[in-house]
Structures are given as C-alpha cells and as structure tokens.
DSSP file (Angstrom, degrees, kcal/mol; ACC not computed):
  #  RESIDUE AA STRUCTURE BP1 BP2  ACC     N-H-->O    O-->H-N    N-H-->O    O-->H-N    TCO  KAPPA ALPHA  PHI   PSI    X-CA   Y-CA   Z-CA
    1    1 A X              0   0    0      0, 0.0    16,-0.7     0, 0.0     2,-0.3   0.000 360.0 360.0 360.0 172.9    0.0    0.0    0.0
    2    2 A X  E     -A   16   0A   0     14,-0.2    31,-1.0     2,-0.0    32,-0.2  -0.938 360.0-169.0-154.8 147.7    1.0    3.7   -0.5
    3    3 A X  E     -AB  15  32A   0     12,-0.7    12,-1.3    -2,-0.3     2,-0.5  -0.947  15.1-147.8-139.9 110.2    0.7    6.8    1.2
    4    4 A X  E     +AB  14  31A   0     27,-1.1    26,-2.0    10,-0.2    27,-1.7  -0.569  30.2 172.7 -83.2 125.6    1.4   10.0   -0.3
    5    5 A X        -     0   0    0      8,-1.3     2,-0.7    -2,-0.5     8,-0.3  -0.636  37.7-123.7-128.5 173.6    3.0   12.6    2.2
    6    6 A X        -     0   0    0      6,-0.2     6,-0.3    -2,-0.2     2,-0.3  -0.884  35.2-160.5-126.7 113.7    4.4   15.9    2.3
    7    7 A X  B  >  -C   11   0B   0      4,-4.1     4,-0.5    -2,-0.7    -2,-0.0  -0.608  22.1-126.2 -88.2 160.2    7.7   15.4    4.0
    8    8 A X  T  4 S+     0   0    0     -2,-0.3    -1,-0.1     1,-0.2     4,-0.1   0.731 105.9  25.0 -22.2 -57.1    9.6   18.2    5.5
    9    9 A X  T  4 S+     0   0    0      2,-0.2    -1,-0.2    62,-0.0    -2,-0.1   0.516 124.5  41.8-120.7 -26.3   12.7   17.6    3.6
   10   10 A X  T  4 S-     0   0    0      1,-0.2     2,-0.4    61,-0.0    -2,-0.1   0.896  97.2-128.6-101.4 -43.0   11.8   15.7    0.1
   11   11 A X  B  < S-C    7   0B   0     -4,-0.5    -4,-4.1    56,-0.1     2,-0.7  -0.873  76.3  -4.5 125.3-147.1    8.5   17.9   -0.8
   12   12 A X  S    S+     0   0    0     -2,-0.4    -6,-0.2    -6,-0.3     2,-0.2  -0.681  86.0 179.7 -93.3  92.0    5.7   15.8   -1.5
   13   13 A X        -     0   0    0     -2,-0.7    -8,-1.3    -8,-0.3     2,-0.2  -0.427  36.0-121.2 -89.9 172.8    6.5   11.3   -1.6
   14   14 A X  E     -A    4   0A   0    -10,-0.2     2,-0.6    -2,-0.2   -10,-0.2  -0.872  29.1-166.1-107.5  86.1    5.2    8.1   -2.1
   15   15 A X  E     -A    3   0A   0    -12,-1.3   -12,-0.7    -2,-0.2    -2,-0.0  -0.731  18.8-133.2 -60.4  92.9    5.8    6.3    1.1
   16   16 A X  E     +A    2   0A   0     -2,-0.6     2,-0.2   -14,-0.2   -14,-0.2  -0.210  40.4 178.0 -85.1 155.8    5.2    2.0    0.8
   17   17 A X        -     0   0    0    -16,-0.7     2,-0.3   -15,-0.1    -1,-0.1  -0.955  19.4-149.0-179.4 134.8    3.0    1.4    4.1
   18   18 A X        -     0   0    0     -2,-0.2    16,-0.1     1,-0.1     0, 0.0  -0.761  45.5 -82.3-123.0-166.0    1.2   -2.0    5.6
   19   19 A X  S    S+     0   0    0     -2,-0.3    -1,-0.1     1,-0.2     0, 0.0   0.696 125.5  42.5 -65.0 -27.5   -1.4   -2.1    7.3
   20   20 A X  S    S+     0   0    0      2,-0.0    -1,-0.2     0, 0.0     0, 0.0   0.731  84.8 133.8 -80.6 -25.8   -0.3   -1.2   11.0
   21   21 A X        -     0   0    0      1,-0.1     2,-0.3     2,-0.0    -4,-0.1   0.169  38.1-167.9 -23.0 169.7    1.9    1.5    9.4
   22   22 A X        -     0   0    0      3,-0.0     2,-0.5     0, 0.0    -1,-0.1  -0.894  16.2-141.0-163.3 113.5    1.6    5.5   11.3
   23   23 A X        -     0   0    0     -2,-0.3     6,-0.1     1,-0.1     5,-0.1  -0.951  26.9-114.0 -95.5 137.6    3.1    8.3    9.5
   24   24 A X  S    S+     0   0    0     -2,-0.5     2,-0.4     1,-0.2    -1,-0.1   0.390 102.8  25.7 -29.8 -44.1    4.8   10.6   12.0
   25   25 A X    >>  -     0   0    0      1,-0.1     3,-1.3     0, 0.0     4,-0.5  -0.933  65.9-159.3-154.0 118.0    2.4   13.5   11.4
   26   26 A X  T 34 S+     0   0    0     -2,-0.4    -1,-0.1     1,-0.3     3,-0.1   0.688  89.8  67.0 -76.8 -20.4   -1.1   12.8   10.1
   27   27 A X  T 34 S+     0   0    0      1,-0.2    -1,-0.3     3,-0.0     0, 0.0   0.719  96.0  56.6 -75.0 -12.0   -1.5   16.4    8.8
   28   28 A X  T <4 S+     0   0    0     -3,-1.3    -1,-0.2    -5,-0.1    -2,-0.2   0.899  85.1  98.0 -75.9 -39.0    1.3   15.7    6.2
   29   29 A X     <  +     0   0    0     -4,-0.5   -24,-0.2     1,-0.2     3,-0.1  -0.184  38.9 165.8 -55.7 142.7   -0.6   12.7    4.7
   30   30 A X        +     0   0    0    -26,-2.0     2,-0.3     1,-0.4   -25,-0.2   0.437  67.8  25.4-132.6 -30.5   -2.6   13.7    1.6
   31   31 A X  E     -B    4   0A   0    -27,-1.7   -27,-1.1    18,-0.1    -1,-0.4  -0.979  57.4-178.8-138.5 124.3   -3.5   10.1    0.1
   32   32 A X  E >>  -B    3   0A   0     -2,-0.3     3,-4.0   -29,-0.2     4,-2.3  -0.759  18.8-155.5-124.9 102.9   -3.7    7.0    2.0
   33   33 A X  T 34 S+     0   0    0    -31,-1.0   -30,-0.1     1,-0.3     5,-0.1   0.717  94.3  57.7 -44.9 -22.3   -4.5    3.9   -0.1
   34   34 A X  T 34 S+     0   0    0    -32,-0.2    -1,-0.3     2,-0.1     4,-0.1   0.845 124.1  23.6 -94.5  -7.5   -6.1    2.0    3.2
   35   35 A X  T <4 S+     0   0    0     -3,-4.0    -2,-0.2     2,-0.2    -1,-0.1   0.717 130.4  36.1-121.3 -53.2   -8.5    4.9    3.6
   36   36 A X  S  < S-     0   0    0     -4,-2.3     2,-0.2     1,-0.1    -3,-0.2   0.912 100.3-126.4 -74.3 -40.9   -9.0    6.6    0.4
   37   37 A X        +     0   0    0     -5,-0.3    -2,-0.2     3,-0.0    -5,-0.1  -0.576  64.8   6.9 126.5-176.5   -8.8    3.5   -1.8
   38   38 A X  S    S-     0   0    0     -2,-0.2     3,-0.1     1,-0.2    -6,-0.0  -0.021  79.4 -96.1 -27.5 102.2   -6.2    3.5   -5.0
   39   39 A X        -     0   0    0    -37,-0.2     2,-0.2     1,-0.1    -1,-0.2   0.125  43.3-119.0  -9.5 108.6   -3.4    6.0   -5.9
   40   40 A X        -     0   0    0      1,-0.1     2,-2.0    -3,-0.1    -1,-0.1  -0.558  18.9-115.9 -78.3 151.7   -4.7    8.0   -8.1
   41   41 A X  S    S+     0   0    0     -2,-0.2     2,-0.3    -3,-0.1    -1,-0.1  -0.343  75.5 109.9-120.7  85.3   -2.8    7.9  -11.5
   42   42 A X  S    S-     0   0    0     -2,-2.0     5,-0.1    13,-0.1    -2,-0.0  -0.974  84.0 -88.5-156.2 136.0   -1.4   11.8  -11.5
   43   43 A X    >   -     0   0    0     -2,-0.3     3,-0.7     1,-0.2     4,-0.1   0.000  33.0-153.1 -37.6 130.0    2.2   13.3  -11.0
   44   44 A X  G >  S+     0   0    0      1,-0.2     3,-1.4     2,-0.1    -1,-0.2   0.815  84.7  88.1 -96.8 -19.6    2.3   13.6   -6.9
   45   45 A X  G 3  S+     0   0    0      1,-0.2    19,-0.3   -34,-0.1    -1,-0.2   0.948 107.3  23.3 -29.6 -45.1    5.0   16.7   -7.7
   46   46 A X  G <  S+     0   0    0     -3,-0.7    11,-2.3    15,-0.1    15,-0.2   0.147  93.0 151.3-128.1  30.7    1.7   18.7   -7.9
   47   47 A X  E <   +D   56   0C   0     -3,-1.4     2,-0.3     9,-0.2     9,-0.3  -0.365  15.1 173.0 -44.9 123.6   -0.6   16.7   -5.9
   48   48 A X  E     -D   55   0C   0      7,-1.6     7,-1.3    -2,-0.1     2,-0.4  -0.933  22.5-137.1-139.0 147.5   -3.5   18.5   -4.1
   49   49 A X  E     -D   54   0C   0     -2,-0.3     2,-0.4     5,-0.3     5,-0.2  -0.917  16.3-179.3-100.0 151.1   -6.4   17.2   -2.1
   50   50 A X  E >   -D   53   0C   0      3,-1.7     3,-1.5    -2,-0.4     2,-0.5  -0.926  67.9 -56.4-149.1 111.5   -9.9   18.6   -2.4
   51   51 A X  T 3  S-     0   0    0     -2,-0.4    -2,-0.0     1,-0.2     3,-0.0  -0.280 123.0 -18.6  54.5 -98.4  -12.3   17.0   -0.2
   52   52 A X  T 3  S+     0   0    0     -2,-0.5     2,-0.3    -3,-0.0    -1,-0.2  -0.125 118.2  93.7-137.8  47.8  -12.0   13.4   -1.4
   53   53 A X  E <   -D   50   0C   0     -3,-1.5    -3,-1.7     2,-0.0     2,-0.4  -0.913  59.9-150.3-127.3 154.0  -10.3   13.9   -4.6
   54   54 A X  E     +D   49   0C   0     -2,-0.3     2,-0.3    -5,-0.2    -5,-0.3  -0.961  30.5 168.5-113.6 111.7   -6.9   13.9   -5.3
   55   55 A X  E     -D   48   0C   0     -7,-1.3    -7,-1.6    -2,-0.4     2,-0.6  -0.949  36.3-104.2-139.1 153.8   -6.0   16.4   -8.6
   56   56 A X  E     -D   47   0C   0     -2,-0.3     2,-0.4    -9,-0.3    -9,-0.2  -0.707  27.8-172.8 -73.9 100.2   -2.9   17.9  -10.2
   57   57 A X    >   -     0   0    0    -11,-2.3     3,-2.3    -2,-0.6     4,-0.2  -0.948  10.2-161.8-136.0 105.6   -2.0   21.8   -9.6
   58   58 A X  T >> S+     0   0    0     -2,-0.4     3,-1.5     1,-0.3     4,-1.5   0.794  91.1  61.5 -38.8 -45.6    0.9   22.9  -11.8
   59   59 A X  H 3> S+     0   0    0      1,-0.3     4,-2.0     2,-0.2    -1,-0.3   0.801 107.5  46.0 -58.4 -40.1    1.5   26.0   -9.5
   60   60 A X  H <> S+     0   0    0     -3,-2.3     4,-1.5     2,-0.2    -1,-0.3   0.602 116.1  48.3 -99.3 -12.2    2.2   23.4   -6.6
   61   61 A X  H <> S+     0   0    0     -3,-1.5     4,-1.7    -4,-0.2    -2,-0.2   0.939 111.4  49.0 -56.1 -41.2    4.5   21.4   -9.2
   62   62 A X  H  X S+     0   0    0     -4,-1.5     4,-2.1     1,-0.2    -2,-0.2   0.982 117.1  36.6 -69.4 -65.2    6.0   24.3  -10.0
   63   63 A X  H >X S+     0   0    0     -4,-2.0     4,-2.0     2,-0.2     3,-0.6   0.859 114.0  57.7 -47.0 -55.4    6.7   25.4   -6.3
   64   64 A X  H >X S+     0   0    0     -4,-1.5     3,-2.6   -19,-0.3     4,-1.4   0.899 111.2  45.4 -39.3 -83.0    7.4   21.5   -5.1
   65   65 A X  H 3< S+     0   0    0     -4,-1.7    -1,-0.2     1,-0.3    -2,-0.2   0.504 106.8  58.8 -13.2 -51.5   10.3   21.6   -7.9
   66   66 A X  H XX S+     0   0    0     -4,-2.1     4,-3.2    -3,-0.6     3,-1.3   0.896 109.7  43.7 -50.2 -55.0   11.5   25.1   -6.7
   67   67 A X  H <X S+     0   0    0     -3,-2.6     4,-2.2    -4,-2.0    -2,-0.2   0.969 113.0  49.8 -70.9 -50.3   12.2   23.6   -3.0
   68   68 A X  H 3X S+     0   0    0     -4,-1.4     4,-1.2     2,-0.2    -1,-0.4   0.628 108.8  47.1 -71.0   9.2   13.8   20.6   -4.1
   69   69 A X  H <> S+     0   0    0     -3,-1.3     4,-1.9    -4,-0.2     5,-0.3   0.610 116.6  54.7-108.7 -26.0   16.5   22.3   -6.8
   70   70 A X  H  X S+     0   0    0     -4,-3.2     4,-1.5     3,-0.1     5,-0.3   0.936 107.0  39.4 -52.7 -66.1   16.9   24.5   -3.7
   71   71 A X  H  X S+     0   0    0     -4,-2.2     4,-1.8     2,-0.3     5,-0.3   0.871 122.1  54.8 -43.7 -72.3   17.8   21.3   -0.8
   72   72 A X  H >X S+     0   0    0     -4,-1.2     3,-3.0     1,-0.3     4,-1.8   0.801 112.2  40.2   6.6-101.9   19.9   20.2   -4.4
   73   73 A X  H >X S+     0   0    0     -4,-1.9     4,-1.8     1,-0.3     3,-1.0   0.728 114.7  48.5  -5.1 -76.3   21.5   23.5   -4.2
   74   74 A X  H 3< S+     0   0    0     -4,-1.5    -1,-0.3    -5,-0.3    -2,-0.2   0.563 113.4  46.1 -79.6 -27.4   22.0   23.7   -0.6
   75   75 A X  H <X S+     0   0    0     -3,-3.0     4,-1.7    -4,-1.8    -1,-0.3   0.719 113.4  55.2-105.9 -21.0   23.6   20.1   -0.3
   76   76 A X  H XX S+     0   0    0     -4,-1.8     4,-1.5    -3,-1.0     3,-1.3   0.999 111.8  42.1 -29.9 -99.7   25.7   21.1   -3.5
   77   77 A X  H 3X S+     0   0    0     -4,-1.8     4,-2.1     1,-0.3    -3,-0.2   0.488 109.7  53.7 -17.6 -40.3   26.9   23.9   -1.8
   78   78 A X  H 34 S+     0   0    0     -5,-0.3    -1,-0.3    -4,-0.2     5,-0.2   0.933 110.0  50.4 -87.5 -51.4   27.5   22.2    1.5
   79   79 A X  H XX S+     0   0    0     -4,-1.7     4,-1.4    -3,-1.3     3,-0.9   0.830 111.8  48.0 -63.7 -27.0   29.9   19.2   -0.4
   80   80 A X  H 3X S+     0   0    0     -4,-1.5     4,-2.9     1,-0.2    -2,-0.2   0.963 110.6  51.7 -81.9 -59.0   32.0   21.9   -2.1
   81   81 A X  H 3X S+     0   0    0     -4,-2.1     4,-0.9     2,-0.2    -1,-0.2   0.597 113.0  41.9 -43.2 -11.9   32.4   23.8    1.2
   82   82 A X  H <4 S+     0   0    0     -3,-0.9     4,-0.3     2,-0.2    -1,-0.2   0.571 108.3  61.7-117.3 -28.3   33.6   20.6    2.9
   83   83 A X  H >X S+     0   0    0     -4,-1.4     4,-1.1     2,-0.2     3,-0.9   0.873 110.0  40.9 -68.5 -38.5   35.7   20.0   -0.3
   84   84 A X  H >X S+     0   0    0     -4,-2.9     3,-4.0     1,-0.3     4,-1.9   0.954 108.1  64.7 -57.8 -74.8   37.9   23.8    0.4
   85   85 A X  H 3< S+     0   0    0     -4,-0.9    -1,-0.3     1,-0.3    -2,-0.2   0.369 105.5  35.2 -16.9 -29.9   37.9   22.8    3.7
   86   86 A X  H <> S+     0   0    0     -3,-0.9     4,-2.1    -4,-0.3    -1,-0.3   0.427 120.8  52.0-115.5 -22.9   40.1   19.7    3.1
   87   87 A X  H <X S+     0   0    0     -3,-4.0     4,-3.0    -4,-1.1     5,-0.4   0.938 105.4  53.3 -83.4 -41.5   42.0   21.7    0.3
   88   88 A X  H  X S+     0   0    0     -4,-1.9     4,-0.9     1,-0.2    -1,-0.2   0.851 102.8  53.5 -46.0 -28.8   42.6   24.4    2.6
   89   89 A X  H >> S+     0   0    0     -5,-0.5     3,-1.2     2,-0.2     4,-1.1   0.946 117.7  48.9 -78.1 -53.3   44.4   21.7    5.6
   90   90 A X  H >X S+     0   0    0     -4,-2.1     4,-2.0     1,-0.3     3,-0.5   0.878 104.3  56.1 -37.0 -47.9   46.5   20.9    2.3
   91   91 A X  H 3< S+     0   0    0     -4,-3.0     4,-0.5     1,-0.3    -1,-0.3   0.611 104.6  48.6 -30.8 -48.4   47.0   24.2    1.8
   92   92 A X  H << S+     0   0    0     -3,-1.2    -1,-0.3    -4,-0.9    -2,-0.2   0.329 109.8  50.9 -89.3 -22.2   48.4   24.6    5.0
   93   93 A X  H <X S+     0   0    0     -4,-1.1     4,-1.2    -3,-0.5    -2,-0.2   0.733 104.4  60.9 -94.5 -41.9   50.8   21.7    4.7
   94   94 A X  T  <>S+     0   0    0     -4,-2.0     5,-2.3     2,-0.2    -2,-0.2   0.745 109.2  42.0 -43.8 -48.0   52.2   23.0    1.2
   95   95 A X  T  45S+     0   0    0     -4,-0.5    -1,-0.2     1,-0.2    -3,-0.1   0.596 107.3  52.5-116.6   6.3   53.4   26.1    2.6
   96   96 A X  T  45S+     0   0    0      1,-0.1    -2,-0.2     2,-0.0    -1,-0.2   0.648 116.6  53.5 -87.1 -20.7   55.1   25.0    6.1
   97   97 A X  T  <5S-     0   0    0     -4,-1.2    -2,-0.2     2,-0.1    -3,-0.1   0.664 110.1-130.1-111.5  22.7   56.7   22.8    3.5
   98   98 A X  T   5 +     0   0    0      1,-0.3     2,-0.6     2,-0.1    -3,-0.2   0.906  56.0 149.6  76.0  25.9   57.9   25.6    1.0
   99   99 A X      < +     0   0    0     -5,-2.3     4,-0.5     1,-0.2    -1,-0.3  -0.929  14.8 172.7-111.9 124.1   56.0   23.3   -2.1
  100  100 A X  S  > S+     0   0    0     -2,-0.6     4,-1.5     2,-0.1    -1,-0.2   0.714  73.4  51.8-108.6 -32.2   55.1   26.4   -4.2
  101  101 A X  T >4 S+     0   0    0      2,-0.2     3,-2.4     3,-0.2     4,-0.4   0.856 109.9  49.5 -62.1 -83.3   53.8   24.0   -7.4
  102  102 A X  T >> S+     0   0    0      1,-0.3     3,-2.7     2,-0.2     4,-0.9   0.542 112.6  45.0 -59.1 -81.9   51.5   21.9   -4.9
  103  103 A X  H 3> S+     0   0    0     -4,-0.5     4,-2.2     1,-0.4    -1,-0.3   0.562 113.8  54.2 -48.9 -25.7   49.8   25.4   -3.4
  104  104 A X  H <X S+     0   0    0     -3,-2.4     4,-1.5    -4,-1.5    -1,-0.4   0.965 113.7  41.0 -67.4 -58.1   49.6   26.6   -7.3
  105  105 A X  H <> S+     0   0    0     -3,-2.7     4,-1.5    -4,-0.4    -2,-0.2   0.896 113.6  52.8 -93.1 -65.1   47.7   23.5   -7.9
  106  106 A X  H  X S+     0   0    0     -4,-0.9     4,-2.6     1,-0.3     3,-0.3   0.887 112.1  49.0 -13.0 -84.8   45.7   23.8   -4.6
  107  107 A X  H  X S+     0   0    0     -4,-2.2     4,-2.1     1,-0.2    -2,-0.3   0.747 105.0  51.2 -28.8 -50.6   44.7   27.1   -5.6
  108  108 A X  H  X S+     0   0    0     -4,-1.5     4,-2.7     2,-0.2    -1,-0.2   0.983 111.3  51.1 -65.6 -54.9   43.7   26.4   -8.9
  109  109 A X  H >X S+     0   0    0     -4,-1.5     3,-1.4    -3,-0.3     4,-1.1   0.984 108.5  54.9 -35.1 -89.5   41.3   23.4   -7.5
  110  110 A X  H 3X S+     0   0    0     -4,-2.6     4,-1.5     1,-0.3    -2,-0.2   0.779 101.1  57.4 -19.8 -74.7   39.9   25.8   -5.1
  111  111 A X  H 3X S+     0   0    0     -4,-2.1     4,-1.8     1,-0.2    -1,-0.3   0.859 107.8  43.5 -18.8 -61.6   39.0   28.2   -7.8
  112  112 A X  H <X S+     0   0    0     -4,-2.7     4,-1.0    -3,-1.4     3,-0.3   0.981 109.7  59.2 -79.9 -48.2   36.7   25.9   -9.9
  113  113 A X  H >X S+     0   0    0     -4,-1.1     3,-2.0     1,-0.2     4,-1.0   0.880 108.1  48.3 -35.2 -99.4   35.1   24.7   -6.7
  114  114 A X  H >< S+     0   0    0     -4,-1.5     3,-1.3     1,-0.3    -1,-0.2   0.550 100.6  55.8  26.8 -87.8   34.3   27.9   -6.2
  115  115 A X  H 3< S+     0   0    0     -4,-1.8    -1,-0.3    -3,-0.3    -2,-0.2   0.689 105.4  63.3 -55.2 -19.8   32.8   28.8   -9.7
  116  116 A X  H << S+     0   0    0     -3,-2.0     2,-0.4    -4,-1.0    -1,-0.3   0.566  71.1 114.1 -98.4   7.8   30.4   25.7   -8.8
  117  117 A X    <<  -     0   0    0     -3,-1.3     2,-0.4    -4,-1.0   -44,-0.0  -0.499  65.0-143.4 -73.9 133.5   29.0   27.4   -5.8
  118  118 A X        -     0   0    0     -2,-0.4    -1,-0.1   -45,-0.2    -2,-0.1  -0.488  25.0-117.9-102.0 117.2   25.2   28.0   -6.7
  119  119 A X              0   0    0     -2,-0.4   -46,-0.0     1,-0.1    -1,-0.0  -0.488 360.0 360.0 -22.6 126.3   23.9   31.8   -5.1
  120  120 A X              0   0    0    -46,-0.0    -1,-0.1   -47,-0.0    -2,-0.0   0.211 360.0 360.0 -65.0 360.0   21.3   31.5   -2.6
C-alpha cells in the first residue's frame, strides 16, 4: 500500500505502508490507499487534495520543484564547502613545506570549486 505525504525535507513522496503503518504527522498525509482507496494515476510533484479527490496543480509542481533544486542546491553547496575545507588543511601543509607547485595546484582546485557554488 501507498501513502502519499508531504515530507519536511523531500517535498511531496510516495511512502510503501502496511497495514499497522503510522506516518509521523497525520497532517502531512494527503493520500492514503487504506482509507481513500487506490493511488490515483497523477504526477504527486503537484498533488493536491480537495475533499476526497486527489488532482494535479501545476503552480504546486511548480513550487514542489523550486524547493527541491533549492535542498539540491543547498547540499551542493554544503559538499564543495567541505571539499575547500580539506584543500585548505593541504594548503596549510604546502606552505610550512615551502611546495610552491602543490599550493599553485591547490589554488587552482579551489577556484573551480568555487565557480560551482550555486547563489542563494
């Protein structure tokens, strides 16, 4: 069975569920196949309930889409920062030991890391 939620952190899943299952916070749930009866057959990126219908609203694809290429973004961002960080401890070893090619090299790395850091 399936239960379509809106998580916190992914936007809007399909969660596999048995019968005892409990999602965490019942106001997130939007579809649940053991009470509403069959998934209905519609992108869940823009999934909406209305009453006891399930329907497809681009605007909330659109928006769903938005959050995740932020979280993307944001976890992007996070590995490339953690990536300086480790060039930088090199960094730091390269010039107590007087290696001016390695710190050139360093440097250059660093740079394009850089360029791949996304704005917020």
């Amino acid at each position: 069975m399936k239960m379509l939620v809106i998580s916190p952190v992914r936007g809007r899943e399909l969660v596999e569920v048995d019968e005892s299952s409990a999602y965490f916070d019942p106001e997130l749930v939007l579809w649940d196949e053991r009470v509403d009866g069959e998934f209905p057959n519609i992108d869940i990126a823009g999934a909406v309930r209305i009453d006891d219908d399930l329907l497809y609203n681009e605007e909330v694809a659109l928006t769903d889409s938005r959050i995740k290429s932020a979280i993307v973004a944001s976890e992007n961002n996070a590995r490339i920062m953690q990536e300086l960080e480790k060039i930088d401890a090199k960094s730091i070893r390269a010039l107590r030991e007087g290696n001016q090619e390695r710190i050139a090299a360093l440097e250059s790395e660093a740079a394009t890391l850089r360029l791949q850091l996304v704005k917020e």
